[in-house]
N, CA, C and O atoms as a GROMACS GRO file, in nm:
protein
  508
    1UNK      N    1   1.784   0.930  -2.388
    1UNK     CA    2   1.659   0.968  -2.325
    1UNK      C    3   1.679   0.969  -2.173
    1UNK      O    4   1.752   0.893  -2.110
    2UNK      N    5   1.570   1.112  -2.103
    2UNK     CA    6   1.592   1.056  -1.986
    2UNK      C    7   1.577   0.928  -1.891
    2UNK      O    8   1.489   0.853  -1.934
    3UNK      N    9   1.650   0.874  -1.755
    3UNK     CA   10   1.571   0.742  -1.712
    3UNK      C   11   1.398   0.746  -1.686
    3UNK      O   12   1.316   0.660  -1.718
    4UNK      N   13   1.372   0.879  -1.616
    4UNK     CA   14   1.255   0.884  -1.608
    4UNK      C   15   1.186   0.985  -1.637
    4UNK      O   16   1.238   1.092  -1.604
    5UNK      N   17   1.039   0.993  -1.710
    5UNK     CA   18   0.963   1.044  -1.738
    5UNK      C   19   0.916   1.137  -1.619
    5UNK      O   20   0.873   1.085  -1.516
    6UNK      N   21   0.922   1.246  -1.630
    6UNK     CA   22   0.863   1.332  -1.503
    6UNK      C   23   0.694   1.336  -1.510
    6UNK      O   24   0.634   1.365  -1.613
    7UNK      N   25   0.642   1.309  -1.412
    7UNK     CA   26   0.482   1.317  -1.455
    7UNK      C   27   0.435   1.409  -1.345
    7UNK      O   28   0.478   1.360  -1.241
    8UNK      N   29   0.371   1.512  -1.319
    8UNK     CA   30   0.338   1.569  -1.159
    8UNK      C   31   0.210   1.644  -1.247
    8UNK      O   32   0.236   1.740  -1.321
    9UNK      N   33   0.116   1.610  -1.237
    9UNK     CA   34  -0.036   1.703  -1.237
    9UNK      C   35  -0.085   1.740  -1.129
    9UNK      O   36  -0.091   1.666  -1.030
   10UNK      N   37  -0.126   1.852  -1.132
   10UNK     CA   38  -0.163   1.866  -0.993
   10UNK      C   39  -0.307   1.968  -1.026
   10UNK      O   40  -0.316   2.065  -1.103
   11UNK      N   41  -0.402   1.910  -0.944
   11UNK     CA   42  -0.551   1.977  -0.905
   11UNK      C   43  -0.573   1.902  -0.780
   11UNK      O   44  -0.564   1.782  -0.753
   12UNK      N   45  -0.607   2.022  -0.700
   12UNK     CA   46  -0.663   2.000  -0.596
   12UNK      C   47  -0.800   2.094  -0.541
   12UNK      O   48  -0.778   2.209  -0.501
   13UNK      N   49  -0.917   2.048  -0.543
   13UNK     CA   50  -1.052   2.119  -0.521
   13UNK      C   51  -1.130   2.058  -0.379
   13UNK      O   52  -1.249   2.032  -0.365
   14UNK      N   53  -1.011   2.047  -0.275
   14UNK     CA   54  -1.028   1.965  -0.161
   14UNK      C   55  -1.107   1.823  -0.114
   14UNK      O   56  -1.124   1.786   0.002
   15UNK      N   57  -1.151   1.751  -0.243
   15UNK     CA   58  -1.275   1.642  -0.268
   15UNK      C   59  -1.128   1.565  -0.277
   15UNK      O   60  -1.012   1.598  -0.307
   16UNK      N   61  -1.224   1.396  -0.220
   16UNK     CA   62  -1.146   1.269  -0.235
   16UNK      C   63  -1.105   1.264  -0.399
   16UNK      O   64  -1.168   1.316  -0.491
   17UNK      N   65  -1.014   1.206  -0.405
   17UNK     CA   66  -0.910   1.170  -0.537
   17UNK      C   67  -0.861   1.028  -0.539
   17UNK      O   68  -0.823   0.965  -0.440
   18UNK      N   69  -0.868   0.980  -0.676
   18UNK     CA   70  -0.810   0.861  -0.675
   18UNK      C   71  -0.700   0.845  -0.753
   18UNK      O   72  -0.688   0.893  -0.865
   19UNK      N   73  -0.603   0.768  -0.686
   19UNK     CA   74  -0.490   0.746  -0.804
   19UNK      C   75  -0.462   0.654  -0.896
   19UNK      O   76  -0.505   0.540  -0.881
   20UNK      N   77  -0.411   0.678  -0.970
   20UNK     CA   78  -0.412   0.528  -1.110
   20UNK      C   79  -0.274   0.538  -1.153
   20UNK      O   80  -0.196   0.630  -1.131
   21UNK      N   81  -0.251   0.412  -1.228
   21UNK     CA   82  -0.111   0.443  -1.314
   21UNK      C   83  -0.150   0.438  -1.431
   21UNK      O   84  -0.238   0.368  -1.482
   22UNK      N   85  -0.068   0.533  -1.483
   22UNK     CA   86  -0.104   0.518  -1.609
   22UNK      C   87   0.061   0.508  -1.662
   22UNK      O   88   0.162   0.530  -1.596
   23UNK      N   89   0.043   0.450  -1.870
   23UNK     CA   90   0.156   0.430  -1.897
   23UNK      C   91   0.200   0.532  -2.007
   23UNK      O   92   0.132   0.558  -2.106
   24UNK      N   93   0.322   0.589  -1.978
   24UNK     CA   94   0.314   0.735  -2.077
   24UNK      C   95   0.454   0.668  -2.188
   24UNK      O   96   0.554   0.612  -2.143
   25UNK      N   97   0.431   0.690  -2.312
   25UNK     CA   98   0.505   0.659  -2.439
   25UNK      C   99   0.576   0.773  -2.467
   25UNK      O  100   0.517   0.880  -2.464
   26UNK      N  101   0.717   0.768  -2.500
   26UNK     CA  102   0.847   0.893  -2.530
   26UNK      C  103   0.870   0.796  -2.624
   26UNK      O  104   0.880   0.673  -2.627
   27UNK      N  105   0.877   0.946  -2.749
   27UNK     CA  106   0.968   0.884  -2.868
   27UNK      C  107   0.976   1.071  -2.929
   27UNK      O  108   0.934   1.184  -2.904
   28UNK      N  109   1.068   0.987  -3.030
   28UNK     CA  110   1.098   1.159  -3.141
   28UNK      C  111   1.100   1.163  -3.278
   28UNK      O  112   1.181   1.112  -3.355
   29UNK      N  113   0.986   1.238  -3.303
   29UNK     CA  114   0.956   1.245  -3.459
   29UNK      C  115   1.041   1.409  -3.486
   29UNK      O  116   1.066   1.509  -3.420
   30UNK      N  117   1.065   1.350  -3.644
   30UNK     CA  118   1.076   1.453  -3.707
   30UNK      C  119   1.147   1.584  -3.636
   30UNK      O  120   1.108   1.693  -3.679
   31UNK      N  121   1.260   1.586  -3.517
   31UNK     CA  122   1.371   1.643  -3.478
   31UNK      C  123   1.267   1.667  -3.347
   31UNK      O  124   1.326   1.704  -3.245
   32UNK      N  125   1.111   1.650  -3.335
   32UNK     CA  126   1.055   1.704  -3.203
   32UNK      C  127   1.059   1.546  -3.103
   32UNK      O  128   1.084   1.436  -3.151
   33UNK      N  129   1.028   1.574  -2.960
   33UNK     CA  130   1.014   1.499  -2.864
   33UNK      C  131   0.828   1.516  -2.809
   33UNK      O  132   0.744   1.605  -2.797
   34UNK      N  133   0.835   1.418  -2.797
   34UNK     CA  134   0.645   1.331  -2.763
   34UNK      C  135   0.674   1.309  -2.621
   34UNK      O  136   0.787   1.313  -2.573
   35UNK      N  137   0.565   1.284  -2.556
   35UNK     CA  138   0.524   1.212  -2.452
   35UNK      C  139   0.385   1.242  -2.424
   35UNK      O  140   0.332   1.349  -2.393
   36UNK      N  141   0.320   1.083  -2.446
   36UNK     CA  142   0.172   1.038  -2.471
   36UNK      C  143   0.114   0.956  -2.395
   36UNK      O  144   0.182   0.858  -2.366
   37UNK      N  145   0.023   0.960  -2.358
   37UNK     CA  146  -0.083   0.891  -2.288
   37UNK      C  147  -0.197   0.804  -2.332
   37UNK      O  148  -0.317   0.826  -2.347
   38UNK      N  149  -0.137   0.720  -2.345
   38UNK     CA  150  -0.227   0.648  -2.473
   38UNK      C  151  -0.366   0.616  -2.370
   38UNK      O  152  -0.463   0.606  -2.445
   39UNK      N  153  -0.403   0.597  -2.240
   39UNK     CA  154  -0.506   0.581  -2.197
   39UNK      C  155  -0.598   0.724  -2.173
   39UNK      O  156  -0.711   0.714  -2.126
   40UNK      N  157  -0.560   0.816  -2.198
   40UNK     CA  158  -0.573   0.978  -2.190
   40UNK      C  159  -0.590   1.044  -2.340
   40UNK      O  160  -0.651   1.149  -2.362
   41UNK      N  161  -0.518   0.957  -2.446
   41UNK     CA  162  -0.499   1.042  -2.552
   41UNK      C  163  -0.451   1.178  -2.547
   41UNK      O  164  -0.485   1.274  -2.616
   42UNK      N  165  -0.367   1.170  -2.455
   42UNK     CA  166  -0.316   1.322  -2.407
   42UNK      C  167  -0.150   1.320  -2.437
   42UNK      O  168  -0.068   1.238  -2.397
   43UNK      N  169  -0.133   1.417  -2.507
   43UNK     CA  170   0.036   1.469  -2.616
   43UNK      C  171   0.052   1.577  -2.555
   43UNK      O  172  -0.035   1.651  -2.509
   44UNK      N  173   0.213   1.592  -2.554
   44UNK     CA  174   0.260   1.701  -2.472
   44UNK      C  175   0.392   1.672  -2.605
   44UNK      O  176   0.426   1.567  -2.658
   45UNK      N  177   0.444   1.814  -2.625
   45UNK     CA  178   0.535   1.791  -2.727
   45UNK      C  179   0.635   1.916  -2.721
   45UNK      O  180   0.591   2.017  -2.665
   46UNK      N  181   0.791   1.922  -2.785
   46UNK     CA  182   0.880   2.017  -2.764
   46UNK      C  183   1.012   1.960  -2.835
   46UNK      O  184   1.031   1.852  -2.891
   47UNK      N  185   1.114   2.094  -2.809
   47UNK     CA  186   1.202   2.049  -2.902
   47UNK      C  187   1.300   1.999  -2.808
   47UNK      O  188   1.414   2.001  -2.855
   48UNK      N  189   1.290   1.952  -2.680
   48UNK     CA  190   1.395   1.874  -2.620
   48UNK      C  191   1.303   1.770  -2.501
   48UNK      O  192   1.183   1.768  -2.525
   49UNK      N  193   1.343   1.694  -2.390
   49UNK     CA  194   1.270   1.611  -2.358
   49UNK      C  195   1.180   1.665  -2.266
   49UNK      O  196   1.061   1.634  -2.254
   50UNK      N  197   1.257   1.770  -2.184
   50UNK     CA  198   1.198   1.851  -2.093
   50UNK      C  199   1.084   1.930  -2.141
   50UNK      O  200   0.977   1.943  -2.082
   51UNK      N  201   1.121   1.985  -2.265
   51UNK     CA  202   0.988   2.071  -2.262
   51UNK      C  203   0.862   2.018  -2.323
   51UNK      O  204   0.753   2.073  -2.311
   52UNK      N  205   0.893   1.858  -2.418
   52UNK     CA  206   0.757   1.777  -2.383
   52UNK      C  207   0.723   1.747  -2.258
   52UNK      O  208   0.600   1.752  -2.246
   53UNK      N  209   0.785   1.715  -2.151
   53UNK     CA  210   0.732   1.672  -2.041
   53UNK      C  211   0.623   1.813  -2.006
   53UNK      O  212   0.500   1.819  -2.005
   54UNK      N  213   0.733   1.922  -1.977
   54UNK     CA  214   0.625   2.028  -1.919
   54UNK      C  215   0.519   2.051  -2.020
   54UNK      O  216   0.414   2.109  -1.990
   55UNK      N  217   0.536   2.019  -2.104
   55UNK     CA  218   0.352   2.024  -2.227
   55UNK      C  219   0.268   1.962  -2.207
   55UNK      O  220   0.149   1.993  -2.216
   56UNK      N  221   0.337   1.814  -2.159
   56UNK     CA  222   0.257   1.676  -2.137
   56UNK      C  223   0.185   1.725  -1.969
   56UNK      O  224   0.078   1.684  -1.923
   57UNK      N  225   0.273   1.811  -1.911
   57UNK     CA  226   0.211   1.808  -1.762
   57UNK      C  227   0.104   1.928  -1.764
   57UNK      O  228   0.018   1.936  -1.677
   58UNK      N  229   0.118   2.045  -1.897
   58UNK     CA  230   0.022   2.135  -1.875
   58UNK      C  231  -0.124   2.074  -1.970
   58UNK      O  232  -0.233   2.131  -1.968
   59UNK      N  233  -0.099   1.977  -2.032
   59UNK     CA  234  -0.193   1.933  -2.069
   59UNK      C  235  -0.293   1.810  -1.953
   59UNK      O  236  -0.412   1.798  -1.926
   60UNK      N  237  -0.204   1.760  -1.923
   60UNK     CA  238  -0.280   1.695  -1.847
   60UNK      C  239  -0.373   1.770  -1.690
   60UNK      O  240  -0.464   1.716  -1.628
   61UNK      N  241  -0.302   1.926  -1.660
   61UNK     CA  242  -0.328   1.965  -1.560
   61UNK      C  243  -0.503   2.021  -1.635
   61UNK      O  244  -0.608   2.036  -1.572
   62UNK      N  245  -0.485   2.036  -1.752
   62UNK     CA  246  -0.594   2.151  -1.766
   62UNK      C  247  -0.729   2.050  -1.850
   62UNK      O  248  -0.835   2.098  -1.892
   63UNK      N  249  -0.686   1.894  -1.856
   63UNK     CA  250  -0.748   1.793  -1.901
   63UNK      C  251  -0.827   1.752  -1.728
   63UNK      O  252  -0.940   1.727  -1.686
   64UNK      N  253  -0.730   1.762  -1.689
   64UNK     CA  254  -0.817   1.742  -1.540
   64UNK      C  255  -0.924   1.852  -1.418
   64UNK      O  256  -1.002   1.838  -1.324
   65UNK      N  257  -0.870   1.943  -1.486
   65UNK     CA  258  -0.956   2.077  -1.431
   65UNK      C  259  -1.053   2.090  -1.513
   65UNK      O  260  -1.163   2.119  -1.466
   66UNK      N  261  -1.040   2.073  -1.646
   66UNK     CA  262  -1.174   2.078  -1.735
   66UNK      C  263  -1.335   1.991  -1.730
   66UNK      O  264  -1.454   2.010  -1.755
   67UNK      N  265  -1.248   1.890  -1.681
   67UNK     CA  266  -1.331   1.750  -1.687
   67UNK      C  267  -1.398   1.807  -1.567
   67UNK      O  268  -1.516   1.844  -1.565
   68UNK      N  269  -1.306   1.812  -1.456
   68UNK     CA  270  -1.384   1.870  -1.291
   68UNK      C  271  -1.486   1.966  -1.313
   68UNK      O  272  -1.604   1.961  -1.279
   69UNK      N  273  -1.421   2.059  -1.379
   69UNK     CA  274  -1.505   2.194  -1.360
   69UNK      C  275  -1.668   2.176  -1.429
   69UNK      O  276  -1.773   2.215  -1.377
   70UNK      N  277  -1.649   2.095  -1.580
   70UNK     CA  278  -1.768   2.070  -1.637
   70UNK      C  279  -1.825   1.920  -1.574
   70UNK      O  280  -1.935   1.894  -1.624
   71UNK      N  281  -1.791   1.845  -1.505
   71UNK     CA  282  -1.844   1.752  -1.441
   71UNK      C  283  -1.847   1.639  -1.464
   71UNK      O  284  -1.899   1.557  -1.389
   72UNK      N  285  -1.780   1.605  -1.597
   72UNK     CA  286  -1.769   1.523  -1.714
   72UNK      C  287  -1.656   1.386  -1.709
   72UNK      O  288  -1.639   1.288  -1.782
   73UNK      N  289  -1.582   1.445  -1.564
   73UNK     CA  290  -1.459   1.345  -1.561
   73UNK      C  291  -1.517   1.200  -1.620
   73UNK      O  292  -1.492   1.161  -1.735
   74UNK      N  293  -1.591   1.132  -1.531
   74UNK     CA  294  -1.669   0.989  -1.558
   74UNK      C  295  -1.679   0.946  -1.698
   74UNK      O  296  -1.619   0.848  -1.743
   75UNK      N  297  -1.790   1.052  -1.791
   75UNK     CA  298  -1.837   1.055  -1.935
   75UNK      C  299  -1.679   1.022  -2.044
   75UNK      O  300  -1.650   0.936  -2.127
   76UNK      N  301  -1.603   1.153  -1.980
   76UNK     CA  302  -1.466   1.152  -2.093
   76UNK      C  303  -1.435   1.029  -2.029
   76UNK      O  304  -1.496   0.946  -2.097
   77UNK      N  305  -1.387   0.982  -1.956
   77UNK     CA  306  -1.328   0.855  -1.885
   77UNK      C  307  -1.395   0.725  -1.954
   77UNK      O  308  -1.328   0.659  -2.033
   78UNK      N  309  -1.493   0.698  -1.931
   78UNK     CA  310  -1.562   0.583  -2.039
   78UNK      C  311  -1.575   0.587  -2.151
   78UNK      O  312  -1.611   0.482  -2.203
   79UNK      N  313  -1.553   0.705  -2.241
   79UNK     CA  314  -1.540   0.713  -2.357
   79UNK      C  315  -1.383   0.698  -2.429
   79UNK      O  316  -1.337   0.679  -2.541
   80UNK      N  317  -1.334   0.719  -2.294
   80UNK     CA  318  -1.186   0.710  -2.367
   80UNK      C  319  -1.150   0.538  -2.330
   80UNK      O  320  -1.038   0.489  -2.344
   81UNK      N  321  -1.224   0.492  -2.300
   81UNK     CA  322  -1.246   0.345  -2.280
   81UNK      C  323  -1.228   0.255  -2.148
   81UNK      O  324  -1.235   0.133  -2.138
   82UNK      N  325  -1.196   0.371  -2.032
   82UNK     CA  326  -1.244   0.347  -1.905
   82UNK      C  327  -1.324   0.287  -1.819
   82UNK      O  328  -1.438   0.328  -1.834
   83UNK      N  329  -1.315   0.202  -1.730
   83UNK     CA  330  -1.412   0.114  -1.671
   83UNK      C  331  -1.396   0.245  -1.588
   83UNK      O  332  -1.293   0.306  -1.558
   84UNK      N  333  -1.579   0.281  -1.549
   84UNK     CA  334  -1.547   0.383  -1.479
   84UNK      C  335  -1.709   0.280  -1.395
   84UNK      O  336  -1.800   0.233  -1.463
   85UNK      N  337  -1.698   0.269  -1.232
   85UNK     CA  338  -1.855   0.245  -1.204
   85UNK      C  339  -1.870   0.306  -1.121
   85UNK      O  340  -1.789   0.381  -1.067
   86UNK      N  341  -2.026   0.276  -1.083
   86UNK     CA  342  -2.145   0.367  -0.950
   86UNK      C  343  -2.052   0.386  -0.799
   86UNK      O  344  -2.078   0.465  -0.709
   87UNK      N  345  -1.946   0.295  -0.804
   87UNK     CA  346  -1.912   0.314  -0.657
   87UNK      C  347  -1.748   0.399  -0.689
   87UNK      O  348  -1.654   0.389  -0.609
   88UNK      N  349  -1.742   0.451  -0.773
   88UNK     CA  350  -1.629   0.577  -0.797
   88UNK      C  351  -1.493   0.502  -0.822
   88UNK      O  352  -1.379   0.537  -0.791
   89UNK      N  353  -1.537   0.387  -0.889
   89UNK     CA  354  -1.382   0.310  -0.893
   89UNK      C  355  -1.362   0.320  -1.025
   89UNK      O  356  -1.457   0.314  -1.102
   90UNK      N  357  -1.246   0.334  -1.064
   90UNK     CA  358  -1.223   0.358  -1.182
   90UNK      C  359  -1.074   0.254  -1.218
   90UNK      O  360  -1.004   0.194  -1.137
   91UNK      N  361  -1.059   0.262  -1.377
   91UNK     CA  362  -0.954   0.161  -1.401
   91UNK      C  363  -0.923   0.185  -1.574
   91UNK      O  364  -1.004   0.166  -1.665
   92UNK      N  365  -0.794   0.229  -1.585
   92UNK     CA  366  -0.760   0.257  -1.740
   92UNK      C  367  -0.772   0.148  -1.829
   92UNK      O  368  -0.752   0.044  -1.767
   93UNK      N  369  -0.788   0.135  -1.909
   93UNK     CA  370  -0.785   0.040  -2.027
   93UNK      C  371  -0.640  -0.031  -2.033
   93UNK      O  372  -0.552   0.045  -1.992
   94UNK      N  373  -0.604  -0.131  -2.065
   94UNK     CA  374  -0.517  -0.243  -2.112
   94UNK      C  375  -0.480  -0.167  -2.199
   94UNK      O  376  -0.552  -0.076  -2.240
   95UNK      N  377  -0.317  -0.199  -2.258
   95UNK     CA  378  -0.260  -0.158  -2.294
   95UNK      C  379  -0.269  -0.248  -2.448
   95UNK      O  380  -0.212  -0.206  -2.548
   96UNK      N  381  -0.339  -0.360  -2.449
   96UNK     CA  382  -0.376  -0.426  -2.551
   96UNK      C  383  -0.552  -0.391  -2.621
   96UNK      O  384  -0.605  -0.432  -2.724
   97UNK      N  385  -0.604  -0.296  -2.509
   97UNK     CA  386  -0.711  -0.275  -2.599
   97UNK      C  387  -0.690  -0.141  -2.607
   97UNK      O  388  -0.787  -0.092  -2.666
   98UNK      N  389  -0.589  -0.034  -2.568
   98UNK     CA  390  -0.502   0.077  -2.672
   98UNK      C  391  -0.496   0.030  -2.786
   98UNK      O  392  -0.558   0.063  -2.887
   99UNK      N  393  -0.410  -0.056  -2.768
   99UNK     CA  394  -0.342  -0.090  -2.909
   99UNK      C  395  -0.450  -0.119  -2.993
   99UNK      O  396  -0.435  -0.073  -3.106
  100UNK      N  397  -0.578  -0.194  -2.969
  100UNK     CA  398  -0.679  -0.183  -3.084
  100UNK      C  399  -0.774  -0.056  -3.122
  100UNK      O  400  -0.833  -0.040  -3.229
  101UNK      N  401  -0.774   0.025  -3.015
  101UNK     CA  402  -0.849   0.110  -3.015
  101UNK      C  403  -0.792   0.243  -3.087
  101UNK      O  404  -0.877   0.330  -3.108
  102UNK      N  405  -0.653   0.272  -3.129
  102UNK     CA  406  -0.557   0.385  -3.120
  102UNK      C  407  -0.472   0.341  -3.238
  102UNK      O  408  -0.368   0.289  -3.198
  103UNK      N  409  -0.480   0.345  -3.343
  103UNK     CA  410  -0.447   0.288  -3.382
  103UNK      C  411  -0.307   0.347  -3.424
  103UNK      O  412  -0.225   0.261  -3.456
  104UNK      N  413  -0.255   0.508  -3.431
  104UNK     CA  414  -0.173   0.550  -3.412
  104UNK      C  415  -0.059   0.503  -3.277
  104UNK      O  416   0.061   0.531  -3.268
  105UNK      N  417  -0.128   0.439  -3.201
  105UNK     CA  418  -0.041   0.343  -3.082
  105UNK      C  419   0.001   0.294  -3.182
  105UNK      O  420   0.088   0.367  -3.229
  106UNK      N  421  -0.016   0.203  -3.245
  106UNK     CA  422   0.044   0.057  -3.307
  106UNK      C  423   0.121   0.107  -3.367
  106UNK      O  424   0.231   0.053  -3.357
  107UNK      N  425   0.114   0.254  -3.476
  107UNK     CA  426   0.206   0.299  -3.558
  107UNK      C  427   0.359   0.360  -3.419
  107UNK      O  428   0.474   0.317  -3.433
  108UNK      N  429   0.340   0.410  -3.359
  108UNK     CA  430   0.417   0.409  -3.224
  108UNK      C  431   0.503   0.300  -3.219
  108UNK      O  432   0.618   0.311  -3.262
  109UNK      N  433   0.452   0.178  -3.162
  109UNK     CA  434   0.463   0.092  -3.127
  109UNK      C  435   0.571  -0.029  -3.280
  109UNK      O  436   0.636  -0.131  -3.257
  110UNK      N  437   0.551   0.027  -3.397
  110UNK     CA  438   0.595  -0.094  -3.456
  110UNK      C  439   0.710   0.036  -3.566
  110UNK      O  440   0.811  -0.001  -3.625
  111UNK      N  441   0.670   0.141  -3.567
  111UNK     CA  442   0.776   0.208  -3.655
  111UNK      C  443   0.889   0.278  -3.560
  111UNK      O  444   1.000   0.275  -3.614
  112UNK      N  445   0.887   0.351  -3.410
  112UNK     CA  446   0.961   0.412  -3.372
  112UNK      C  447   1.026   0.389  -3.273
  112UNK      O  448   0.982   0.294  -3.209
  113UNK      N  449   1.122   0.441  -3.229
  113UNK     CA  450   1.205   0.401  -3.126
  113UNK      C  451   1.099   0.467  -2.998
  113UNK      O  452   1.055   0.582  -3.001
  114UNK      N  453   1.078   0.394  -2.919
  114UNK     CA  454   0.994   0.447  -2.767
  114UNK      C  455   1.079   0.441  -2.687
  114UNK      O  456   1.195   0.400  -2.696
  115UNK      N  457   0.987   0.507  -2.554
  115UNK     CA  458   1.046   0.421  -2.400
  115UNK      C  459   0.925   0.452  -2.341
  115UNK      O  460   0.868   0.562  -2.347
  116UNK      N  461   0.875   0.319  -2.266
  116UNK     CA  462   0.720   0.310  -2.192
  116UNK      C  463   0.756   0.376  -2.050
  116UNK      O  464   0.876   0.353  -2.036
  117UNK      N  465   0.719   0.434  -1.958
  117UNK     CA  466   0.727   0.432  -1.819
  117UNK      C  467   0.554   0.451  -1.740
  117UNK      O  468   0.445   0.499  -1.772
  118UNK      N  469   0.613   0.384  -1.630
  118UNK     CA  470   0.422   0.390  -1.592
  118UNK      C  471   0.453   0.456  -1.499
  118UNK      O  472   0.558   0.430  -1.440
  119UNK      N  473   0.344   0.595  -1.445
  119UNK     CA  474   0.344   0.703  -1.385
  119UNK      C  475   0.180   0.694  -1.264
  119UNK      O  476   0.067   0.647  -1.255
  120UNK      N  477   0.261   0.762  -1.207
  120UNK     CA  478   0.064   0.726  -1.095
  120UNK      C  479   0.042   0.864  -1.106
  120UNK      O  480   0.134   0.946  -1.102
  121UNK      N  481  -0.121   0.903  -1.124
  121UNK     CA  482  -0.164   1.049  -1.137
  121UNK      C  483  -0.284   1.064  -1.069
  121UNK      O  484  -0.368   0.981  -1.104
  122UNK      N  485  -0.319   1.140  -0.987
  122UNK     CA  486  -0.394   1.181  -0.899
  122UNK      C  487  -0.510   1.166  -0.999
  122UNK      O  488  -0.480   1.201  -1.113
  123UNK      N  489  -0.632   1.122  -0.983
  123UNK     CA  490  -0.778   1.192  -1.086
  123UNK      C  491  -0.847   1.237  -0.956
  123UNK      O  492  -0.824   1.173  -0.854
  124UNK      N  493  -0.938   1.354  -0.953
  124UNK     CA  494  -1.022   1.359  -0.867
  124UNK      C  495  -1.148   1.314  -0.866
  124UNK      O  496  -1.222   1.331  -0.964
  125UNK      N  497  -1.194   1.244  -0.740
  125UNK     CA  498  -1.345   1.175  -0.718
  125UNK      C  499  -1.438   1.266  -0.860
  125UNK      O  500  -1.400   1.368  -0.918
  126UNK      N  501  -1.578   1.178  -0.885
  126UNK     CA  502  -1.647   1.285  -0.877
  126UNK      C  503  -1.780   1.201  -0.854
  126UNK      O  504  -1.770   1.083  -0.820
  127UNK      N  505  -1.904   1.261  -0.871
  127UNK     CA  506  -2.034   1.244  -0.816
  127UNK      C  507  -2.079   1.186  -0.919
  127UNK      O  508  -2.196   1.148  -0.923
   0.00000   0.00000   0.00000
């Protein structure tokens, strides 16, 4: 596997942005390559490592333009179990209340070979 996970999303709609880390999971099923976001629920997938990464990065680019564009960043964000509050601070979920919440994490986590890396990704503000 590679040492590192490439992560680069990029939106920019000239508004303040905050950054977070998040922790992205690589493993390989069934002859394909993963890379997942278990605080995102966001899969990017291919038949070598690179071209999950670039899946994982066009998914996440158009997970973040979507959310912007419909206004929703906040809503999806607390639903995906996000401390999200009134003063625009935000904070991903524990990697132990993934694991209860996801439960396909755990299957991750106890049947396959992984590699964790934690990645920082721009989110943009919103109102």
């Amino acid at each position: 596997m590679p040492n590192k996970i490439g992560h680069e999303a990029h939106y920019n709609d000239g508004k303040h942005s905050v950054n977070v880390k998040l922790s992205l999971i690589e493993f390989e099923e069934d002859g394909l390559f993963f890379v997942y976001s278990p605080a995102l629920d966001l899969t990017g997938y291919g038949k070598t490592h690179e071209e999950a990464r670039d899946s994982y990065n066009v998914a996440m680019e158009e997970f973040i333009k979507y959310t912007t564009n419909k206004k929703t960043t906040a809503e999806v964000l607390a639903n995906l179990g996000w401390n999200v509050s009134k003063k625009k601070r935000i904070s991903a979920p524990s990697l132990s209340e993934l694991l209860q919440s996801r439960v396909y994490l755990e299957e991750i986590f106890t049947e396959k070979q992984f590699r964790k890396t934690d990645e920082e990704v721009n989110i943009p503000s919103f109102a």
